[in-house]
C-alpha positions in Angstrom: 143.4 194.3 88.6 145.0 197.2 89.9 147.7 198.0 92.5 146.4 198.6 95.5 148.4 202.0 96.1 145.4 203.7 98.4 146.7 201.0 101.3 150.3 201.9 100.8 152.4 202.7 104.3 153.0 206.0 105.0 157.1 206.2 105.7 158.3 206.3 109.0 159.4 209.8 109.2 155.4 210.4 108.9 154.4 207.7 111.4 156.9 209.2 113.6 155.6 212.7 113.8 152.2 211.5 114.2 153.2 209.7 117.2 154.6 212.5 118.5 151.8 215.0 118.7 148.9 215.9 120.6 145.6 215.3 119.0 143.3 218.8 118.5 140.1 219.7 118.8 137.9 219.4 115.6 138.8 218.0 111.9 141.2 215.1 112.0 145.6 216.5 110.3 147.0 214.6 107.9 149.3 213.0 110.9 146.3 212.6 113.1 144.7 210.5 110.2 148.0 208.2 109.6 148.5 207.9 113.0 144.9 206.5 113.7 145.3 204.5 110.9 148.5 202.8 111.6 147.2 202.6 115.3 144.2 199.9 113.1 146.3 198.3 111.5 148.8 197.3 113.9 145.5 196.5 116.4 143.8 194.3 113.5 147.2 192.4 112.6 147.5 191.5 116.6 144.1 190.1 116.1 144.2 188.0 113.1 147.2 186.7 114.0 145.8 185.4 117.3 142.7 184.3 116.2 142.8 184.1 112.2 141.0 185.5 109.9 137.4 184.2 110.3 137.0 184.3 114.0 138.4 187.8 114.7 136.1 190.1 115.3 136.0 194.2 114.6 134.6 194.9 117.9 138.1 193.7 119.3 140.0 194.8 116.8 138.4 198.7 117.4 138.7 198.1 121.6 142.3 197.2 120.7 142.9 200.6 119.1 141.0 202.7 121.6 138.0 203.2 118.8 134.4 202.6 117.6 133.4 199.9 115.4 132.4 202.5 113.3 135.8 204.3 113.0 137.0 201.0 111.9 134.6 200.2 109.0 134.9 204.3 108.4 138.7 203.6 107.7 138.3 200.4 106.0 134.6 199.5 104.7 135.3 195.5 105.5 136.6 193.0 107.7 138.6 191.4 104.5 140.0 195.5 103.4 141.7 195.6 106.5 143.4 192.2 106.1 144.4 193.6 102.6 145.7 197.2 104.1 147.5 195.0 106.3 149.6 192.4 104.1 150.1 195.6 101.4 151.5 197.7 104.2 153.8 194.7 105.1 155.0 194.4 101.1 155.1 198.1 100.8 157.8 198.1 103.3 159.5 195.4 102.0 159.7 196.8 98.7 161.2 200.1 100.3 164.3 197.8 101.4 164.6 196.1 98.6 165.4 199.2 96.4 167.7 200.1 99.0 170.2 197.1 98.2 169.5 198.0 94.4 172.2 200.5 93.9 173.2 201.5 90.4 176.9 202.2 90.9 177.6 198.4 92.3 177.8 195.5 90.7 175.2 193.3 89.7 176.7 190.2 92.4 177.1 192.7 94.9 173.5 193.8 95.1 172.4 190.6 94.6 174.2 189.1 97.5 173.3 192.3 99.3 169.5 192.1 98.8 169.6 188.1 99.4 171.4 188.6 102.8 168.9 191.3 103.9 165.8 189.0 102.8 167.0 186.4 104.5 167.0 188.5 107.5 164.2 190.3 107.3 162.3 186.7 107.0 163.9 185.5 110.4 162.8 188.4 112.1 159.4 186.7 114.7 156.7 189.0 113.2 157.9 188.2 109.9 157.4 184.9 110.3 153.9 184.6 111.7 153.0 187.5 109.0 153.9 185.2 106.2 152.0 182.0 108.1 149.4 184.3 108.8 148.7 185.0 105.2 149.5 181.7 103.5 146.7 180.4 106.3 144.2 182.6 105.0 145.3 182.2 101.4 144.3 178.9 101.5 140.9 179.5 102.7 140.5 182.6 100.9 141.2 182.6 97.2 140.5 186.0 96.3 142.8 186.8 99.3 145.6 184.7 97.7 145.1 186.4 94.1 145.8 189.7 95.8 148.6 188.5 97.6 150.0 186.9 94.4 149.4 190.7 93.0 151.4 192.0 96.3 154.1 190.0 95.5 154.5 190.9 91.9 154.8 194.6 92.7 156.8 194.4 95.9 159.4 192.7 93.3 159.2 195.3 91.0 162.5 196.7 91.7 164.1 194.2 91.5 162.6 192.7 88.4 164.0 196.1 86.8 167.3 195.4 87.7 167.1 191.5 86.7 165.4 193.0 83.3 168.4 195.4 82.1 171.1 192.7 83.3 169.4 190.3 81.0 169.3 193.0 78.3 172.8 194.1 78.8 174.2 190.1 78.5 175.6 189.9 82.2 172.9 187.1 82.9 170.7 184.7 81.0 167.5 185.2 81.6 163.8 184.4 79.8 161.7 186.2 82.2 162.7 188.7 84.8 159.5 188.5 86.7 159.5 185.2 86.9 163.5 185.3 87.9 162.4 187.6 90.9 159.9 185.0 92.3 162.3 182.7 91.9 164.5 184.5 94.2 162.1 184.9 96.6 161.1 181.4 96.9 164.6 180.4 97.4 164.8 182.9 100.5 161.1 182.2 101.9 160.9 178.7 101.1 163.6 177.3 103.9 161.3 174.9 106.5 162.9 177.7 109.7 160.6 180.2 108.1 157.8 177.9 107.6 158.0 176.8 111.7 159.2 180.2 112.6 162.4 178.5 114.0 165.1 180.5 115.3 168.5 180.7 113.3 171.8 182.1 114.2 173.2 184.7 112.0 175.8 182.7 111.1 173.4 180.0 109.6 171.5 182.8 107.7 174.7 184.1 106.7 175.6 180.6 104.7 171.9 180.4 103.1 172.4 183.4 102.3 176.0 182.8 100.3 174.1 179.2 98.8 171.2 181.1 97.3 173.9 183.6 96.1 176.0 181.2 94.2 172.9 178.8 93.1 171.3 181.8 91.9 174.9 183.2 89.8 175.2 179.6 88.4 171.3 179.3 87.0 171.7 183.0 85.5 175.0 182.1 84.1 176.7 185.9 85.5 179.2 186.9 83.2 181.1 188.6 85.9 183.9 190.3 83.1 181.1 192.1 81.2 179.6 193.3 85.1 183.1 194.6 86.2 183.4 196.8 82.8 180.1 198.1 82.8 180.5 199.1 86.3 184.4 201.0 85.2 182.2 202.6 82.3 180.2 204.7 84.7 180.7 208.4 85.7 
């Protein structure tokens, strides 16, 4: 199966200038197109996650975004590729933040406890929650929907399955799969029962998970913090 790239978010720069101008007479720009379509997406996802998959209907979603059925199934041929453009456009994002707490010139604990503290965040945030109880719901009536999901997942992790992959490689943690390594991370950080109920935390409770899942995931990878600290002294 292939990545579904053609669903990928524009960046926010581009949603931002859309937003901000005027639409023209005749053939659609660029911005006009990524602003209509962000304007479905962020309609549909409303809908689903008010009345689920299987009873929302595209003649709400398009009044919700100001358009014809038609413009909808233009956009996105099917009820189920919108859901799709949706969750991708979700990951997409999330795989833009987690190459931001990747960087090379830091050590390997340092990222790592940066990129747990900001996933831990990110999944405390409200619509993050009823996202991710949005699409496990459907998963589980929807299989096909929970294979591409499971396909979402794998690339939003790529980044950081990189970085896992050339630790391994350079002895700083032990390792047998870096893919599987990444889930594993995940899961620690999505898997607390607050996400699950969409619960409300402090910061200061997400701040110690955060610090757990650090050390628990050090100890399993037996770091070798010595050979980190002179790898990163060897860099220009």
């Amino acid at each position: 199966m292939s990545k579904p790239l053609a669903v990928q978010a524009p960046d926010r720069a581009s949603r931002l200038a859309a937003a901000g101008k005027p639409r023209t007479a005749g053939r659609p720009t660029h911005d006009d197109a990524l602003q209509l379509r962000e304007r479905l997406l962020d309609a549909a996802k409303s809908v689903f996650m008010r009345e689920g998959f299987g009873a929302a209907r595209v003649e709400e979603i398009a009044s919700l975004a100001g358009v014809s059925k038609t413009t909808v199934y233009r956009q996105f041929g099917t009820k189920e590729e919108l859901f799709r453009a949706i969750v991708w456009r979700g990951m997409a994002d999330l795989r833009g933040k987690i190459a931001q707490h990747l960087e090379p010139g830091r050590d390997f604990s340092t990222n790592l406890a940066s990129l747990i503290d900001a996933l831990v965040e990110h999944m405390a945030i409200p619509d993050s929650m009823h996202t991710s109880r949005m699409v496990i719901g459907e998963a589980i009536r929807f299989p096909d929907v929970a294979r591409q999901f499971l396909q979402f997942v794998v690339t939003m992790l790529e980044p950081l399955t990189g970085v896992l992959e050339a630790a391994a490689a350079n002895g700083m943690i032990d390792i047998d799969d870096p893919a599987t390594a990444a889930r594993d991370l995940l899961t620690l950080v999505t898997g607390a029962p607050e996400v699950h109920l969409a619960i409300q935390t402090t910061r200061v409770e997400r701040k110690r998970r955060a610090e757990r899942i650090h050390r628990i995931l050090l100890t399993a990878w037996k770091y070798r913090a010595t050979l980190d600290k002179a790898r990163v002294r060897s860099m220009p």
